[in-house]
Residue, then its C-alpha position, 0 to 999 in steps of 0.5 A: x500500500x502506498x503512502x497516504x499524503x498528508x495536508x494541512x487544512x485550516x477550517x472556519x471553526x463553526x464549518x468543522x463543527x458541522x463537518x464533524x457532526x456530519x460525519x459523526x452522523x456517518x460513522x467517519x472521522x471528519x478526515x474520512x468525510x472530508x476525502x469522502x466529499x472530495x473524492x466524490x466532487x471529483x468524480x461527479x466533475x470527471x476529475x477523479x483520477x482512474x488510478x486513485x485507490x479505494x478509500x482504506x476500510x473503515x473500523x478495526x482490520x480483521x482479527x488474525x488467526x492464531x498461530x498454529x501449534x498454539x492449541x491449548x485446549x487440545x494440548x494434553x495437559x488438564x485445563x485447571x489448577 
């Protein structure tokens, strides 16, 4: 995965407000409301570049299965002590 750039925006006070309550009312973080907005104007305008890559999954990446041999319930040894 490349990079994500990172940009400086200074905003009026009271447009973030609403731009955060927007995006909390979408389960975003203002930053992913914002590249959401800007990534759907360019693409309503035809600007969206074809090789923009998706915008990252929201929430926690998935759980990893265990490690093999760490099967403790099925190891032998009695569970108890």
């Amino acid at each position: 995965m490349t990079e994500r750039k990172q940009v400086l925006l200074r905003l009026d006070p009271a447009v973030y407000d609403a731009l955060a309550r927007w995006a909390a009312g979408e389960l975003r973080s203002a930053n992913a409301q914002i590249e959401f907005l800007l990534r759907r104007a360019l693409a309503e305008s035809g600007r969206l570049p074809g090789d923009a890559a998706p915008i990252p999954r929201r929430g926690r990446p998935p759980k990893s299965p265990p490690p093999r041999g760490d099967d403790r319930e099925h190891d032998g040894r009695e569970q108890g002590g």
